[in-house]
C-alpha positions as CSV (number, residue, x, y, z in Angstrom):
1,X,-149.8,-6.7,17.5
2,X,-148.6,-9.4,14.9
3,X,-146.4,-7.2,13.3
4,X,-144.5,-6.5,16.0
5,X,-144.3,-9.8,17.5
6,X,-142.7,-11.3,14.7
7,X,-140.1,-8.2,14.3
8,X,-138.7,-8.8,17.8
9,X,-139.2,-12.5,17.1
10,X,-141.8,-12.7,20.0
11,X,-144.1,-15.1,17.4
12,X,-142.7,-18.4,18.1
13,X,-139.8,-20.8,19.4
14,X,-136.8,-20.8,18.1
15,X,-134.5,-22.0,21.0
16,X,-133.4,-25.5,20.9
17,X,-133.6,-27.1,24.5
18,X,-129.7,-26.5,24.9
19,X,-129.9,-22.7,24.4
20,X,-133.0,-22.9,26.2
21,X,-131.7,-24.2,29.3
22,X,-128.4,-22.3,28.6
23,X,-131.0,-19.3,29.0
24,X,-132.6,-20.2,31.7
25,X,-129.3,-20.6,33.8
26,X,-128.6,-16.8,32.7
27,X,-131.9,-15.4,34.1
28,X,-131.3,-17.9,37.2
29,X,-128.2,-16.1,38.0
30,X,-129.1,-12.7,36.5
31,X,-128.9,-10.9,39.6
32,X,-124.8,-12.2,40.5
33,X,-124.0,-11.7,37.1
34,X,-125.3,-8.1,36.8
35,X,-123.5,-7.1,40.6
36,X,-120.3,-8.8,39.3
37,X,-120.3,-6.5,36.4
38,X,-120.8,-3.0,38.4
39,X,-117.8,-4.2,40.5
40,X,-116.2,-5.0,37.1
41,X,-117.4,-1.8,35.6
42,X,-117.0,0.7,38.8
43,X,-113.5,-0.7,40.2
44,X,-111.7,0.1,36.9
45,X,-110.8,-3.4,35.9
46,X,-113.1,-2.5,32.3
47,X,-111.0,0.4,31.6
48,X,-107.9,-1.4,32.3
49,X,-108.8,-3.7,29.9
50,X,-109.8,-1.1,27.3
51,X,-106.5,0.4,27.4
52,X,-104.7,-2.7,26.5
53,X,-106.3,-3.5,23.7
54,X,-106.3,-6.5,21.4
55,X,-103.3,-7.8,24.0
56,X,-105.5,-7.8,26.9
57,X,-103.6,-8.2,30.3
58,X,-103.6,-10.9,32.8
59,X,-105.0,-10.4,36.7
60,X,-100.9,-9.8,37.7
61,X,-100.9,-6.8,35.6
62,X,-104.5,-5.2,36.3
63,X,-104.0,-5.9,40.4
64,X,-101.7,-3.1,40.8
65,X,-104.5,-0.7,39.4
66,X,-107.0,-0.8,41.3
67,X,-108.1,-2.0,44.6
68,X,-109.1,-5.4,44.5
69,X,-107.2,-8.5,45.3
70,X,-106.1,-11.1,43.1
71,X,-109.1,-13.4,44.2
72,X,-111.8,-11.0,43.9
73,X,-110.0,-10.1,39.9
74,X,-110.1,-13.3,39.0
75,X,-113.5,-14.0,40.5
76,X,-114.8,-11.2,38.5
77,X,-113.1,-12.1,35.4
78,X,-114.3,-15.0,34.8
79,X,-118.2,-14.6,35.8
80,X,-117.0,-11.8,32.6
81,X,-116.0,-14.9,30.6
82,X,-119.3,-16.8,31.1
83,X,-121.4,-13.4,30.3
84,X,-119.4,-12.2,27.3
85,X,-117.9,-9.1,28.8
86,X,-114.3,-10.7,28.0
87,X,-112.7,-13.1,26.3
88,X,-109.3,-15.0,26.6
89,X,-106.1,-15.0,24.8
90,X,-103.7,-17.0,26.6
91,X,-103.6,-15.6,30.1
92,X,-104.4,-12.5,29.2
93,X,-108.1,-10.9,29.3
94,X,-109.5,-9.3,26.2
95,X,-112.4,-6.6,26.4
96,X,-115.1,-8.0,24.2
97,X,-118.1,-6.0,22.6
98,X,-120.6,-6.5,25.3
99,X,-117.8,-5.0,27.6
100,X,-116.8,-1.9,25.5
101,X,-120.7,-1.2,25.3
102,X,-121.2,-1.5,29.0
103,X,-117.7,0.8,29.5
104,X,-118.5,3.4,26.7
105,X,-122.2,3.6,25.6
106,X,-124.2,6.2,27.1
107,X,-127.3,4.2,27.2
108,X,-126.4,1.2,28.8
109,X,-124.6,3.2,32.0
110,X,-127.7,5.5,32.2
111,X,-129.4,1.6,32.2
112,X,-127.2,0.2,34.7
113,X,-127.0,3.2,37.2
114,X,-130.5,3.2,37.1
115,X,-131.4,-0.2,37.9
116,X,-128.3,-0.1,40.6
117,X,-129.1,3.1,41.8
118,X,-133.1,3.3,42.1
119,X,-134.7,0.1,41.1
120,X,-132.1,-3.0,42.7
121,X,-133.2,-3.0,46.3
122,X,-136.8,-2.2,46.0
123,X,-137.1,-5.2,43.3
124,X,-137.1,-8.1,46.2
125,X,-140.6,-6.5,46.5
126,X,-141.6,-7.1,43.3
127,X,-144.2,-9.7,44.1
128,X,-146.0,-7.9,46.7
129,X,-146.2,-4.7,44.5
130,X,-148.0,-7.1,42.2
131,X,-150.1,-7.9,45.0
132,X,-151.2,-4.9,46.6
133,X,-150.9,-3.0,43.4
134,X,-148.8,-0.6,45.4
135,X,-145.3,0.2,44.8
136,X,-143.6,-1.9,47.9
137,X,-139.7,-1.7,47.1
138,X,-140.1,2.3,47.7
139,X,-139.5,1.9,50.8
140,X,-136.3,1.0,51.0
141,X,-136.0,4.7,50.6
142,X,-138.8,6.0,52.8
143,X,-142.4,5.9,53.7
144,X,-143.7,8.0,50.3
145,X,-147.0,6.1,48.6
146,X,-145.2,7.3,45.3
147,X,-142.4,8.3,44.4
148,X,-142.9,11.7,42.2
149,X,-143.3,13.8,45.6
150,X,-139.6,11.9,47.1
151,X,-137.6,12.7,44.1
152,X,-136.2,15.8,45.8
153,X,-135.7,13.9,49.0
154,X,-134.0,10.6,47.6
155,X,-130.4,9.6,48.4
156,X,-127.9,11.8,46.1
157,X,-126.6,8.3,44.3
158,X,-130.0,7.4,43.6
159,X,-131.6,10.8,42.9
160,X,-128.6,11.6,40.3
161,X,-129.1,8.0,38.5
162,X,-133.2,8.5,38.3
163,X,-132.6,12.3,36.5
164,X,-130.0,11.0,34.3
165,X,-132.3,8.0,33.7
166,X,-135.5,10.3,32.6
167,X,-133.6,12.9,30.7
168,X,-131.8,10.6,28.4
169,X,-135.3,9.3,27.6
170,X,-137.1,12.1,26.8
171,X,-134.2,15.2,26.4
172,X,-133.3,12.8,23.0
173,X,-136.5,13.9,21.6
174,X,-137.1,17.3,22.1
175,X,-135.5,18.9,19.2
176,X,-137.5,16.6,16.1
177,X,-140.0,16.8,18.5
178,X,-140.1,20.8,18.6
179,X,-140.1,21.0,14.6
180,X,-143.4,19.7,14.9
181,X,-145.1,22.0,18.2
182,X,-143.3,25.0,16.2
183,X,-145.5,24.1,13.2
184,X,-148.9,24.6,15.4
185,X,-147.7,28.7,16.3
186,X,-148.4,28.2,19.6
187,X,-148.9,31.6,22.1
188,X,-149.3,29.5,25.2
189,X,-147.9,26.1,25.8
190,X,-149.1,24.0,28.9
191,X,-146.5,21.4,29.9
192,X,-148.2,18.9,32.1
193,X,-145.9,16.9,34.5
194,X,-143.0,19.1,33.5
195,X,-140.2,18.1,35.7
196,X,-137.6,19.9,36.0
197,X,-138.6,22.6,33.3
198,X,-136.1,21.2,30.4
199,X,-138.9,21.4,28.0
200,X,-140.2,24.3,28.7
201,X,-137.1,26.0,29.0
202,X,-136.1,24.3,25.2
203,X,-139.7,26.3,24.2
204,X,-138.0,29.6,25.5
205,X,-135.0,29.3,23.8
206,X,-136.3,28.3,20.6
207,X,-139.2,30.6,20.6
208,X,-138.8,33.8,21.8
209,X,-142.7,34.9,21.5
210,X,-144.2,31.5,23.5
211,X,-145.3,31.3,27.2
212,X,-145.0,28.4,29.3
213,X,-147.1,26.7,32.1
214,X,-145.7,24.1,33.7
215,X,-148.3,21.9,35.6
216,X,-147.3,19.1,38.1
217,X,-147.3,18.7,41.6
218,X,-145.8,21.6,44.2
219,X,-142.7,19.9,45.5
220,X,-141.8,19.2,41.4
221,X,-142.7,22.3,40.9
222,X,-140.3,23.8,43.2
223,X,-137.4,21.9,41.4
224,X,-138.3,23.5,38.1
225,X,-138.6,27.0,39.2
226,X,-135.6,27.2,40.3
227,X,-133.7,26.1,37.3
228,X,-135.8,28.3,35.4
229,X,-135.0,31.1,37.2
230,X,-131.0,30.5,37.1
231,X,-132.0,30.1,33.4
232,X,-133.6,33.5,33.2
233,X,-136.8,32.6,31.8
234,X,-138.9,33.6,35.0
235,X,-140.8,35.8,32.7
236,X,-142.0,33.7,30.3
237,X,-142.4,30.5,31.8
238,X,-144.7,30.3,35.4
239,X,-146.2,27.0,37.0
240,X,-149.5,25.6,38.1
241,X,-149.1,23.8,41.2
242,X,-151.8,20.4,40.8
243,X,-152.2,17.1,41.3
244,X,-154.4,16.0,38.3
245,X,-155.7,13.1,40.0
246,X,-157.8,14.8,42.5
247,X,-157.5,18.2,40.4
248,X,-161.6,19.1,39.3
249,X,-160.5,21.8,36.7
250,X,-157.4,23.6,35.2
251,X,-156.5,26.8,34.1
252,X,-158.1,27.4,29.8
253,X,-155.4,29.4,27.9
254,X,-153.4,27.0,26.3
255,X,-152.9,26.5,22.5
256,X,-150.7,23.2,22.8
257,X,-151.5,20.8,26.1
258,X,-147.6,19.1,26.3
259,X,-147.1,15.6,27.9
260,X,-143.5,13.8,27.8
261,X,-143.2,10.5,28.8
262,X,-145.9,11.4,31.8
263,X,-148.6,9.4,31.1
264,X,-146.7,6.3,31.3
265,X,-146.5,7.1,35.0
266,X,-150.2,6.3,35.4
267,X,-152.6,3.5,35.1
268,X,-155.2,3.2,32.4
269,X,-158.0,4.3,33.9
270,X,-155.8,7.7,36.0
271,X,-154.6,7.9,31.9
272,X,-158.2,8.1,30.8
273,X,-159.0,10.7,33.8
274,X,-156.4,13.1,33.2
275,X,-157.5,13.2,29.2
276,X,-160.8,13.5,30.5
277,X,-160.1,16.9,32.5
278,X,-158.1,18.3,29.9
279,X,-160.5,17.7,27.0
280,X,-162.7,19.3,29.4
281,X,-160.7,22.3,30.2
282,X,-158.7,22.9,26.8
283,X,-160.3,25.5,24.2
284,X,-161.7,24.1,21.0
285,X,-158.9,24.5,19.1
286,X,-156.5,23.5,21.1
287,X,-153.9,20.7,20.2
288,X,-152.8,17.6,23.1
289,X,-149.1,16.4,22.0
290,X,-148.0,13.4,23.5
291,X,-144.5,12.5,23.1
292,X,-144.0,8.8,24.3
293,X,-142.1,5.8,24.3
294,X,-144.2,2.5,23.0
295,X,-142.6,-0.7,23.6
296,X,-144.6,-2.2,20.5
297,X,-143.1,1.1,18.1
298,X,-139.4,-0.1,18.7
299,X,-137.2,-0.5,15.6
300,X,-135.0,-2.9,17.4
301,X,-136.1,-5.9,20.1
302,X,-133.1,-4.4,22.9
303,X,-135.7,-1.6,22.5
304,X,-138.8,-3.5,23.7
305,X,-137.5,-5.4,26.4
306,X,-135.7,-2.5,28.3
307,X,-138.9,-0.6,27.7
308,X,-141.1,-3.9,29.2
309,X,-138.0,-4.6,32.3
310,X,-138.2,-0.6,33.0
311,X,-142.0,-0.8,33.4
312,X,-141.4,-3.1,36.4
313,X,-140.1,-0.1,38.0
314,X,-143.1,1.7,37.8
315,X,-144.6,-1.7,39.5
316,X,-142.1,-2.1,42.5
317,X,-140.6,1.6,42.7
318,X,-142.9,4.6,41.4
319,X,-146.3,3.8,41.8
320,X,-147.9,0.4,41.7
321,X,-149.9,0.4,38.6
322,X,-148.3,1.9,35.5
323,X,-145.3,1.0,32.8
324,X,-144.2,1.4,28.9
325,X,-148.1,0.8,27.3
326,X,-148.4,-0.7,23.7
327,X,-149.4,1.9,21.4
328,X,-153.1,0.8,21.0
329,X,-153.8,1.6,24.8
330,X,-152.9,5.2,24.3
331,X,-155.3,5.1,21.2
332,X,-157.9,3.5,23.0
333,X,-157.8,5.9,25.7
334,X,-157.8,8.8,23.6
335,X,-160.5,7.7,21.8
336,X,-162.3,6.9,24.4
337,X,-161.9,10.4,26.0
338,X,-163.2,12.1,22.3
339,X,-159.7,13.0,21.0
340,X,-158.7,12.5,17.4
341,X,-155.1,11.5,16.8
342,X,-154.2,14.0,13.7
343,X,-150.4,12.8,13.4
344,X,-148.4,10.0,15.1
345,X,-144.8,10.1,14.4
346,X,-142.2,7.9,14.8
347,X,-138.7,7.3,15.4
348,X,-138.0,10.5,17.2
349,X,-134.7,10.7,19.5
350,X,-134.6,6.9,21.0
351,X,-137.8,5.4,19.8
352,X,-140.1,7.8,21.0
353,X,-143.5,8.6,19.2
354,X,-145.5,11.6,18.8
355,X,-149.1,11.8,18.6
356,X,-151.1,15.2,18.1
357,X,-154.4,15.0,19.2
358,X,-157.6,17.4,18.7
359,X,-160.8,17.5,20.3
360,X,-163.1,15.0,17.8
361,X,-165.6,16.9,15.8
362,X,-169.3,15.6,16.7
């Protein structure tokens, strides 16, 4: 873990009691400042700004565009002063980096819709999710014990931000991820916790002799089948309808069990179950592929604290008892379950890692 902790500078103090007080102010305020700059963001006033380049414009030119008075533009403005989102020349506002990379970088609006969207009510429950290891701020939306089984029933705003959120993680991957699985000539692929069927319908199009099962929970299930069948791959790619943590066996015939960024939606020990019935289930020489995201395997710290803040979702929002894991959990688990980790990859799509996994020779 040292390694790591001295990368993302995690290994000692280096504020001085000025920035460190300067830093605690931020996180006091955190939740204002990160309202303010939706509003900023959503009512235009970013774009505005954007457009006008190095000249910036002042609050009597950007009222007439959008629909916001001169109070609340100002108001806004300068909470973006105090969090770097603008800067001042003269009168005028200037877009600064932090506000071009909150206006035009993919990541960071999938980030923000996300937390806005799914995650920003439900967190004034944080501490009692802690506390009853259950995932309290869920029901903001409705009276589910998870939230895998309401993803179909969540509000459109909300439901659209959590998709957008998940594919962007894990869709990023698939191709370098593929090269690899097409390397193991695979007949039959299992794709456990498959979503909406993206992966399994990338497998069809890339490889017109495999067949996919996609096994997850029935009301998931029902998503995926019917993109697959708009897709036209009803013929080559069927589902299993499980939940794995009450599941006592699963269906034999696959070459390559698949799992993308679904374990991390599980605790340790559930993590160590559901290894645990498919080492028990899968053929000899079958291979497990784990594609993941480790907060520890990073290549940049921005990468290992969104990974560790997202993981409070999985806390307050998804289920009460999983997140982002360090690396060495996931070997420890599979270890512990008899698997042998035959190649871990790295730096696949954003920071995701790859582990292919066999049955341990005794």
């Amino acid at each position: 873990m040292n390694n790591e902790m001295a990368r993302y500078g995690y290994d000692e103090e280096k504020l001085s009691a000025l920035e460190a007080i300067t830093e605690a102010q931020k996180i006091a305020f955190a939740p204002m400042i990160f309202q303010a700059t939706v509003v900023l963001r959503d009512s235009g006033i970013l774009a505005i700004l954007d457009q006008a380049g190095s000249d910036g414009c002042c609050c009597d030119e950007i009222e007439p565009q959008v629909q916001l008075n001169k109070y609340a533009i100002q108001l806004l403005l300068d909470v973006g002063l105090s969090a770097k989102i603008v800067y001042q020349k003269g009168e005028s506002f200037v877009l600064g980096k932090v506000g071009h990379y909150l206006l035009h970088d993919y990541m960071t609006r999938v980030n923000m819709d996300f937390t806005q969207d799914v995650c920003y009510q439900g967190l004034f429950h944080l501490k009692e999710s802690f506390e009853q290891n259950a995932p309290v701020g869920l029901s903001v939306f409705g009276p589910w014990s998870t939230i895998y089984p309401a993803l179909s029933q969540l509000p459109e705003q909300a439901q659209k931000s959590w998709f957008a959120f998940d594919h962007f993680y894990s869709d990023t991957a698939f191709s370098e991820a593929f090269k690899y699985i097409a390397q193991l000539s695979a007949e039959h692929i299992y794709d456990v916790g498959g979503n909406t069927g993206k992966w399994a319908m990338f497998c069809a199009r890339h490889d017109p002799n495999v067949k996919i099962t996609i096994l997850d929970l029935p009301q998931q299930l029902a998503i995926a089948q019917e993109k697959i069948k708009e897709a036209g791959f009803c013929e080559r790619i069927d589902g299993f309808a499980v939940d794995l943590l009450q599941a006592q066996s699963l269906p034999k015939q696959a070459d390559v069990w698949w799992m993308s960024q679904f374990l991390d939606c599980f605790s340790e020990e559930q993590i160590i179950h559901i290894l645990t019935l498919i080492h028990q289930n899968m053929k000899p020489d079958a291979k497990v592929c784990i594609l993941e995201v480790f907060w520890d395997r990073q290549p940049f710290e921005a990468g290992a604290l969104s990974l560790n803040a997202t993981s409070l979702y999985f806390t307050c929002m998804a289920n009460g008892n999983s997140r982002f894991y360090h690396s060495k959990v996931f070997y420890e688990c599979l270890h512990q379950v008899g698997f042998h980790i035959e190649q871990d990859i790295d730096g696949l799509g954003v920071g995701h890692t790859l582990l292919i996994c066999r049955k341990m020779i005794s």
